[in-house]
C-alpha positions in Angstrom: 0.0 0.0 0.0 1.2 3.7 -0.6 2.1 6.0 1.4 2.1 8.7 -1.2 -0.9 11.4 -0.6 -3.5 11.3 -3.5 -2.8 13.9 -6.2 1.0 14.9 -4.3 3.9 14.7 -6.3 7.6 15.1 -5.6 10.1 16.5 -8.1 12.9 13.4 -9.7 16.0 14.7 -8.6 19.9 13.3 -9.5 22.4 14.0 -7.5 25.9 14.1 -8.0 27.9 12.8 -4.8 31.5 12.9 -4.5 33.5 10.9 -1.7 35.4 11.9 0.5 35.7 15.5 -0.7 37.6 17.0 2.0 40.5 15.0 1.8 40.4 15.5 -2.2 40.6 19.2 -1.8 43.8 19.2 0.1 47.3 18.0 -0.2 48.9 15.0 1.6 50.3 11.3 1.2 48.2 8.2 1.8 47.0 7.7 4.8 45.6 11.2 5.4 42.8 12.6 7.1 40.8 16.0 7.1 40.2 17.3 10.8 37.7 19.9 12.0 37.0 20.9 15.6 39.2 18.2 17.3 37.7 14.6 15.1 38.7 13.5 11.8 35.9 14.9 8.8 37.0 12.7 6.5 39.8 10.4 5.2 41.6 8.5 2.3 41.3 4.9 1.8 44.6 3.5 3.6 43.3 5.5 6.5 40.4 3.9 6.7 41.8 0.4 5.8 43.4 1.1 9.2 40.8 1.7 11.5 40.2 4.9 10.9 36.6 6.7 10.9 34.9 9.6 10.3 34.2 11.3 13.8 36.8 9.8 15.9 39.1 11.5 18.0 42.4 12.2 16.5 44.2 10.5 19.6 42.6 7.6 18.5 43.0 7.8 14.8 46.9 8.3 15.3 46.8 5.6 17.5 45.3 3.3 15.1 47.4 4.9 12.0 50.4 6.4 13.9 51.8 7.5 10.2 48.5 9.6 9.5 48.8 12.5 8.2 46.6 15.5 9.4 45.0 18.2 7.4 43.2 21.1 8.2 39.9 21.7 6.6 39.9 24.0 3.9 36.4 25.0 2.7 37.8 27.3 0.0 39.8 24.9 -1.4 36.5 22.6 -1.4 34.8 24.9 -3.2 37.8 25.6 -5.5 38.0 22.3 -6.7 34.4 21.3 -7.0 33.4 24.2 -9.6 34.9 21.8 -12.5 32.9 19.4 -11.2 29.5 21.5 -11.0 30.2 23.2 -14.5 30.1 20.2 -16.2 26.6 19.1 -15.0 25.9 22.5 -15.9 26.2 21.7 -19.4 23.0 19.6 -19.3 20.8 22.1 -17.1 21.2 25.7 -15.9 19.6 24.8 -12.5 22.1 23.4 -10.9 22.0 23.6 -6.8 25.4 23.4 -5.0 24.4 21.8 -1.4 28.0 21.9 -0.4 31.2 21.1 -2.0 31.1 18.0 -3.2 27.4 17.3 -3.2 25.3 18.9 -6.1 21.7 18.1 -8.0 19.8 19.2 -10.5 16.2 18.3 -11.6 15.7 15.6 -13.9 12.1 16.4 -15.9 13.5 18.6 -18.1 17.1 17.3 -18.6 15.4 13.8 -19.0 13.2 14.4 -21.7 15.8 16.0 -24.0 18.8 13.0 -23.0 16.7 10.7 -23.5 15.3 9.6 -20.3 17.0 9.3 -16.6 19.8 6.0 -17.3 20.9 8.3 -20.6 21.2 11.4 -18.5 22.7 9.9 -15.9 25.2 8.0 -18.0 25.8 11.2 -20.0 26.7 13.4 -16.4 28.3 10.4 -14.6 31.3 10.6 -18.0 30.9 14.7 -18.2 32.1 14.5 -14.3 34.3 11.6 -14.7 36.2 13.6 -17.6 36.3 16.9 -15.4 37.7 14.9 -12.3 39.9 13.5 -14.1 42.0 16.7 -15.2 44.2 18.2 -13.0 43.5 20.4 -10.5 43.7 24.1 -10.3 46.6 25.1 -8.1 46.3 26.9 -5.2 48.1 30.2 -5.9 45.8 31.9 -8.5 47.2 35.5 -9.7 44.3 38.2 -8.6 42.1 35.4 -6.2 40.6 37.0 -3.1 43.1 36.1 -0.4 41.9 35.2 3.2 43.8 36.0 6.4 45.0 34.5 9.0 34.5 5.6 0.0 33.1 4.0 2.4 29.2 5.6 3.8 29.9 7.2 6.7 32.9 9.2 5.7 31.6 12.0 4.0 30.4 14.5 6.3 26.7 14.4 5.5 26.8 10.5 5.4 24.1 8.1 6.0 24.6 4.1 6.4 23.5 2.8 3.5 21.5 -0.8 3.8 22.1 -2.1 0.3 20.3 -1.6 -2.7 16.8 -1.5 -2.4 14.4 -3.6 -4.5 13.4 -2.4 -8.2 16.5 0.3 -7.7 18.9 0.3 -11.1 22.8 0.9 -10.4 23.5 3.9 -12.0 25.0 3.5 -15.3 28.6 5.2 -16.5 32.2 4.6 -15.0 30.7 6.2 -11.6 29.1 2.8 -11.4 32.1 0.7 -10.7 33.9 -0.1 -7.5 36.3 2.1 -6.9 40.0 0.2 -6.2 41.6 1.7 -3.1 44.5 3.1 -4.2 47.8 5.1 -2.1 46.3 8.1 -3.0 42.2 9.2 -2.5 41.7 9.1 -6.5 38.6 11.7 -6.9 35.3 9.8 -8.4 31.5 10.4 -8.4 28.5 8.6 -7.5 25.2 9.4 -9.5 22.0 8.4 -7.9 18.1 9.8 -8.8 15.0 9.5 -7.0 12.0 11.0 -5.6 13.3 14.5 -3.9 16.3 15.7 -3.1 16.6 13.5 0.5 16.3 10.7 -1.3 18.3 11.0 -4.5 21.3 12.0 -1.8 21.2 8.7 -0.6 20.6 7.0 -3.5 23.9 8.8 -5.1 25.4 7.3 -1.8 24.0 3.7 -3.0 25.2 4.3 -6.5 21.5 3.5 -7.9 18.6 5.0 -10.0 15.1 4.3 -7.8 12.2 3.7 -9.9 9.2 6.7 -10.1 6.9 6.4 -7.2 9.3 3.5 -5.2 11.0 5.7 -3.0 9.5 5.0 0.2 10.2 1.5 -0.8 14.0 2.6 -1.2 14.0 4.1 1.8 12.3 1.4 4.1 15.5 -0.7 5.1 17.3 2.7 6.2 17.9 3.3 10.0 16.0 5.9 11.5 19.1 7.6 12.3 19.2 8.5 8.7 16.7 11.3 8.9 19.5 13.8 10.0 17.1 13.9 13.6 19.2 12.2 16.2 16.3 13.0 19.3 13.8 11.7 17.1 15.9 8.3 15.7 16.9 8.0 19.6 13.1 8.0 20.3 12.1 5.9 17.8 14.1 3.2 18.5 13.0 3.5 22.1 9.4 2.7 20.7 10.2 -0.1 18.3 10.6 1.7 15.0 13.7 1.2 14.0 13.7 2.0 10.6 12.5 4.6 8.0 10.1 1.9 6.6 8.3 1.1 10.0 8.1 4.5 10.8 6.5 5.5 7.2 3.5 3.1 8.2 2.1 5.7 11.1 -0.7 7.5 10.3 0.3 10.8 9.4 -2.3 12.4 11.9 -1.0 10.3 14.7 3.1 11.2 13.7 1.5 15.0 14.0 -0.1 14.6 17.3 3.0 13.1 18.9 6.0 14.3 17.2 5.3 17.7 16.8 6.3 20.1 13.3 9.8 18.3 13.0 8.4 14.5 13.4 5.8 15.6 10.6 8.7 16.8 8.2 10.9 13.4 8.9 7.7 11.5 8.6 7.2 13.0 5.0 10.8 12.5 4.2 10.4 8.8 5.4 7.2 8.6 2.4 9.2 10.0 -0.2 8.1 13.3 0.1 8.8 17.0 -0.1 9.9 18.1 3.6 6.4 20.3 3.1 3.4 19.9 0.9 3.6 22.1 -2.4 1.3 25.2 -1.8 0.2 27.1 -4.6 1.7 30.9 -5.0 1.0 33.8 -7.2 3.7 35.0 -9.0 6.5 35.5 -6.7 7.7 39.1 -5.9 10.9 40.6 -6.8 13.2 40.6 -3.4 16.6 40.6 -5.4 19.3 42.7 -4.5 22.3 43.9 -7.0 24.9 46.4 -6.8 26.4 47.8 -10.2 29.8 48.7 -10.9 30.5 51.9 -12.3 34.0 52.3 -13.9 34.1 48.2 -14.1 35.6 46.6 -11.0 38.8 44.7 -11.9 39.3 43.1 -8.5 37.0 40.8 -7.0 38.1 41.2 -2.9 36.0 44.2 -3.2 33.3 42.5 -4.9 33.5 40.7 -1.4 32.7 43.5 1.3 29.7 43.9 -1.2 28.2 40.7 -0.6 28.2 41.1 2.7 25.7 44.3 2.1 23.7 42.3 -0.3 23.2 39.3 1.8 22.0 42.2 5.0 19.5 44.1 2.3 18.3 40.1 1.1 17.4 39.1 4.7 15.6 42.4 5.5 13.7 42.3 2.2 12.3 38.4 2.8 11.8 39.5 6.6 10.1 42.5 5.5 7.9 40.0 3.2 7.5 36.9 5.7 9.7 34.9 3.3 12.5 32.5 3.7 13.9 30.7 0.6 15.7 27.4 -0.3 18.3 28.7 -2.3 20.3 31.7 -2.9 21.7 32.1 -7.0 24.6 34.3 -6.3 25.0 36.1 -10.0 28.3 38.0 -11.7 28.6 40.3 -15.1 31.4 41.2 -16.4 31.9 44.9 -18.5 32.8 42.0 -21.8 29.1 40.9 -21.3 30.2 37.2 -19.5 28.1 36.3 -17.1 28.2 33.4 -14.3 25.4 32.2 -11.9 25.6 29.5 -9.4 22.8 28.4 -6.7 24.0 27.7 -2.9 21.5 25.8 -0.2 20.0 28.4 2.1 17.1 26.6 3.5 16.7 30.4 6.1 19.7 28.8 7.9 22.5 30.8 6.6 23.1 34.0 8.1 23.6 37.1 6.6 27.6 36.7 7.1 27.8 32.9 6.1 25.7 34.2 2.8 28.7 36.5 2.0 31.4 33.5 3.2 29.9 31.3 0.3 30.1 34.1 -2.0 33.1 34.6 -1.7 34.1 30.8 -2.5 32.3 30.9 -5.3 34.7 34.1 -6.9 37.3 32.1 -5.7 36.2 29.2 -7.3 35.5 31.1 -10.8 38.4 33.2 -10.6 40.4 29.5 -10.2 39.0 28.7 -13.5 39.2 31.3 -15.6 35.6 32.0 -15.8 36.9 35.5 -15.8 39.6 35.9 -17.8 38.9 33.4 -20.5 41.7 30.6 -19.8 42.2 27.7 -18.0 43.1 27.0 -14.6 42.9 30.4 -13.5 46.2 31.5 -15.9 44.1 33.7 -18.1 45.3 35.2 -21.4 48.7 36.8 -20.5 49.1 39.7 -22.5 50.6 43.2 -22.4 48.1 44.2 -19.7 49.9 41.3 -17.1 48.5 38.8 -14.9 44.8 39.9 -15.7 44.3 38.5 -18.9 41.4 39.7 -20.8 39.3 40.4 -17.9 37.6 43.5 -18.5 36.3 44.1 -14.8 32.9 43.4 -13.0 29.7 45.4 -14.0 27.4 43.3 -11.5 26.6 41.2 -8.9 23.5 40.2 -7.6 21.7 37.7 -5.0 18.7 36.6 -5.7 16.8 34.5 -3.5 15.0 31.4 -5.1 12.0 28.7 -3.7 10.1 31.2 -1.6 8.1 29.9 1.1 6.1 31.5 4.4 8.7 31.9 7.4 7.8 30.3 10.8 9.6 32.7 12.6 11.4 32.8 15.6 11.6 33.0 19.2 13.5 36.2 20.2 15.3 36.1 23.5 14.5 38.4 26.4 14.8 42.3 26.7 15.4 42.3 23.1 18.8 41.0 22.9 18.2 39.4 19.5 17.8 42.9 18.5 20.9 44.2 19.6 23.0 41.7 18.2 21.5 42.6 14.8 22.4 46.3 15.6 25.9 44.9 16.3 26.6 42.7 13.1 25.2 45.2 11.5 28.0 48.1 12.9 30.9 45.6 12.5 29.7 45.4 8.6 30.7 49.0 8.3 33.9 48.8 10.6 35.0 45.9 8.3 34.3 47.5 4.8 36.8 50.1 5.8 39.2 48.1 7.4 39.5 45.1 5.6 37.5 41.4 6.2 40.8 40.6 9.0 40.1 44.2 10.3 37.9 43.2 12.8 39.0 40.1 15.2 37.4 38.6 18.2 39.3 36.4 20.6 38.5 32.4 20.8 39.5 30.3 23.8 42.0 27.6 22.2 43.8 24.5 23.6 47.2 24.9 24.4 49.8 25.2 27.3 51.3 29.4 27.0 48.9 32.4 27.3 49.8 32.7 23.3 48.3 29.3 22.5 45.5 29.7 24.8 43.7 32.4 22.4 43.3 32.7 19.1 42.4 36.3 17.0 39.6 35.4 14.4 38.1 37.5 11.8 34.6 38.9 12.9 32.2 36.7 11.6 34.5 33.6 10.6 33.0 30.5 12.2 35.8 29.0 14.3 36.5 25.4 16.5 39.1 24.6 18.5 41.2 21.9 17.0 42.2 21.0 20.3 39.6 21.1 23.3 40.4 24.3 25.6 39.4 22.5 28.6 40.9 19.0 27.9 43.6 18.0 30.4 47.5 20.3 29.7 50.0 19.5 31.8 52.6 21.8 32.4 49.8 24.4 31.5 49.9 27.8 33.2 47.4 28.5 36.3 44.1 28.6 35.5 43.3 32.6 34.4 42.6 34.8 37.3 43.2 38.8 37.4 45.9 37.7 39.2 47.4 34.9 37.6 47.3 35.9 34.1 49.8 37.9 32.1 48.9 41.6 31.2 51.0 41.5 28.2 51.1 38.3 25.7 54.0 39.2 23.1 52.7 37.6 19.9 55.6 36.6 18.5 58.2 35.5 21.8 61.5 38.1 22.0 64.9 36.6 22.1 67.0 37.2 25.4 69.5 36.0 27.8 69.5 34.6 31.3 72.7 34.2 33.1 73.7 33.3 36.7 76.3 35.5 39.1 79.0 34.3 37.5 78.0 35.3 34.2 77.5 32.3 32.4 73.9 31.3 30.2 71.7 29.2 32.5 70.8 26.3 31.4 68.0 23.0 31.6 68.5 20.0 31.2 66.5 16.7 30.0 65.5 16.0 33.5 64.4 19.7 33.9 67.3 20.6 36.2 68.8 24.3 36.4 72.5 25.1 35.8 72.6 27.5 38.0 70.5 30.3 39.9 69.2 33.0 37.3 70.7 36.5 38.1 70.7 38.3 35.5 67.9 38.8 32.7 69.2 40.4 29.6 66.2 42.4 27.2 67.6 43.9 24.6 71.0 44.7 25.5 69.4 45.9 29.4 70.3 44.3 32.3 67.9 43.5 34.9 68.7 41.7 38.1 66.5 38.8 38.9 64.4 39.7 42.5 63.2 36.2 42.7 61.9 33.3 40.2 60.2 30.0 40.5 59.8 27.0 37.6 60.6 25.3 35.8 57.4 23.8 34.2 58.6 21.2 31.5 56.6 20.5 28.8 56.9 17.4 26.3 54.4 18.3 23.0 53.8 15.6 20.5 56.7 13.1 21.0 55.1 10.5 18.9 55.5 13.3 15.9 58.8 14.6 15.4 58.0 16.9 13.0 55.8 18.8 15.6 57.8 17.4 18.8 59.1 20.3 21.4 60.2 20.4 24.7 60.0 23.4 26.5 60.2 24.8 29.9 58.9 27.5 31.5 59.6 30.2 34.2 58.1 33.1 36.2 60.6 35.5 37.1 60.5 39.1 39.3 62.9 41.9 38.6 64.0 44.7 40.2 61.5 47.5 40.0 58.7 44.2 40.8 58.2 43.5 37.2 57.3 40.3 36.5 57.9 38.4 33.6 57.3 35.0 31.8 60.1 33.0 30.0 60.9 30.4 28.0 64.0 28.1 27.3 63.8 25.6 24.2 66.6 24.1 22.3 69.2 26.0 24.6 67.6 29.5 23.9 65.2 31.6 26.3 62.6 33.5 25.0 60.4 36.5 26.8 57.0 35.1 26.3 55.0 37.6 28.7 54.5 39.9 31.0 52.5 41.0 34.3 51.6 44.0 36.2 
């Protein structure tokens, strides 16, 4: 029996999945692995072959693969490397939706018809991005880019465990079909997969397959709960003996809504095949685009950045203004030579007004990587008399239009209007930054780490941050806990060379077992001698033996001079290094 409603249906989607994408967007020898916030994101096939899984901690993953090799994540690159990828399925359709790096669809009614039906299309899209992975990358170090300071299911950070091919489900045709050889490096590939919606055709990309028309839910039924993205719900489910996306399709609709609330409702419709919400019929939509033209041409594109950021502040108002929210967001370029680029990014009303501007600027990086611009290849351009530029003739326009209206639910403001005020606040560091520059503006982060340096990072305003190592996990040899008057006053950011010597003149010393030559006396700053008042330490510290490409050992000191200034050092390697200062 069907779960479908009478008279309801959901758009045929195909998705283009690519594994492991993280690790493919950076640099590194087999076995490596991508980290973000402290756990690995993703990682290459030797990695995995031993041990090694997506969401572990990266004590453990170097414990099971001692010689893996960490990466940070690099979003930029991500996007960078995946605009090859997404202009070739642009080829077939204009739509094309960017969900993240990596992960892209388009719809298949129209595409379909003309290729000759869904297996032709995606046979034809499965080669296109085959051929397109397949050439090299764009290097890193594009003349004229914006510059930024400062598979196996379950890798890929949006994963879902996949239970097999479901019955009446096709593989996808093309070389994206085969199984892919592990290999010493993580050899980029794609998956194709198409079914009913986009939640669906994700995991059928995942699964490699093409579901038939109207069998999704029957797809879908061997999946765990757990695959609905709602980890409360899947946890409660479970509890009640519905463990999977089959059993809990079978509830009465009525009944899901009466116990599970708005979100129980929308992973119930998922769990059917369905559209997250029914289809409701609209007028024709109003106008809530926002542009800003460029008169002379702009040449650069870091300024095109400070723009978005405007734009994406004038979007939100306009679709607050209206009781809007949108799906997607096309993010639009013109150049003075009459080229233009689009390119769709997931909004879904979850993307602030600054992570709006974040993705627009990967996408100019991304172009600009290309050669969309400047009419070459690989972001080289036509060198002519006129230098790096090429034949870029400067930017007339960019625009943000929003795209998939639908009625906003709102949302709970916190007390005394402090929702407000932070809007009044991003809104006033927008205009600090546009004259100072994107870095212009930092905030401090609480980092992991054992000197008051490491303790703290500086990040650009509006730059989402995590810790790669936990602030609060265990440091020993750290520095007392902060206090007003524990802490240093003054943190040098990059340590000052100096001397310590004892009353007979000579350089004090520490040795392996953290023993002192002799008693400090003397503190030498910049050719000025101070005499040492008193002093305690040291505090060794032994940092990533099992690495000694990153090993250190260092000890610390906390010494008073004459005058009752107090001051924190460092020795390492033999040499001592002012690190700090109190009051």
């Amino acid at each position: 029996m069907s779960t479908r409603p009478s008279g309801e249906r959901t758009p045929r989607v195909l998705v283009v999945w690519c594994p492991d994408w993280p690790v493919v967007a950076v640099t590194g020898d087999d076995p490596v692995a991508v980290t973000e916030g402290g756990r690995i994101l993703a990682c290459s096939a030797g990695a995995r072959a031993a041990g090694v899984r997506q969401g572990q901690r990266l004590k453990l993953a170097q414990r099971l693969c001692p010689e893996l090799e960490l990466r940070d994540r690099d979003p930029e690159a991500e996007a960078r490397r995946f605009e090859p990828v997404v202009a070739a399925v642009e080829a077939f359709t204009p739509r094309v939706e960017v969900i993240r790096p990596g992960l892209c669809a388009i719809p298949v009614k129209g595409p379909g018809r003309y290729f000759g039906g869904e297996e032709a299309l995606a046979a034809l899209v499965g080669a296109a991005v085959t051929e397109a992975l397949e050439r090299p990358p764009v290097p890193d170090a594009v003349p004229g880019a914006v510059t930024v300071p400062g598979t196996e299911t379950g890798n890929d950070p949006d994963s879902a465990p996949a239970p097999g091919a479901a019955p009446g489900a096709a593989p996808a045709p093309g070389p994206e079909s085969e199984a892919v050889p592990a290999s010493p490096r993580t050899t980029p590939h794609a998956q194709i997969g198409v079914a009913d919606g986009l939640f669906a055709a994700v995991l059928a990309a995942r699964a490699g397959v093409l579901v038939p028309a109207g069998r999704t839910a029957e797809f879908l039924a061997p999946y765990p709960v757990g695959a609905l993205g709602d980890e409360a719900l899947a946890e409660l489910l479970g509890r009640l003996g519905l463990p999977t996306v089959g059993a809990f399709a079978a509830l009465p609709p009525e009944s899901v809504a009466d116990r599970f609330g708005p979100a129980g409702t929308v992973a119930h419709r998922l769990a059917r095949g369905l559209q997250p919400r029914p289809l409701v019929p609209r007028g024709e939509e109003p106008d809530l685009a926002v542009e800003q033209r460029f008169d002379p041409p702009e040449p650069l594109t870091e300024p095109l950045v400070f723009v978005a950021r405007t734009l994406a502040e004038q979007l939100h108002q306009r679709l607050a203004g209206a009781g809007l929210t949108c799906r997607r967001v096309a993010v639009e370029v013109a150049c003075a030579d009459g080229r233009t680029a689009s390119r769709l990014w997931r909004h879904e009303g979850r993307l602030s007004a600054t992570a709006l501007a974040e993705r627009v600027r990967w996408q100019l990086q991304a172009w600009q990587g290309m050669g969309t611009f400047t009419g070459g290849q690989g972001g080289q351009g036509d060198r002519d008399d006129r230098g790096d530029r090429g034949d870029q003739a400067g930017f007339t326009l960019l625009r943000l239009a929003p795209d998939g209206l639908s009625p906003d639910q709102g949302r709970q403001l916190a007390l005394w209007g402090q929702a407000v005020a932070d809007d009044r606040v991003e809104r006033a560091v927008a205009r600090v930054q546009a004259v100072l520059g994107h870095a212009g503006l930092r905030r401090i982060e609480p980092a992991g780490g054992r000197g008051p340096g490491e303790q703290q990072v500086r990040v650009p305003w509006g730059e989402p941050y995590e810790a790669a190592t936990p602030a609060d996990a265990p440091w020993p040899g750290r520095l007392a806990e902060r206090s007003a008057d524990l802490w240093p006053a003054v943190v040098l950011r990059e340590p000052a060379p100096i001397r310590v010597l004892d009353e007979g003149g000579r350089p004090v010393t520490v040795d392996g077992r953290a023993g002192v030559s002799g008693r400090p006396a003397l503190v030498v700053v910049r050719g000025r001698e101070e005499r040492v008042a008193g002093w305690t330490g040291p505090w060794p510290a032994v940092e990533y033996w099992w690495d000694q490409s990153l090993a250190r050992r260092r000890a610390r000191f906390q010494m008073v001079v004459d005058g009752g200034r107090a001051l924190l050092l460092t020795v390492e390697g033999g040499a001592w290094y002012l690190e700090a200062g109190y009051d």
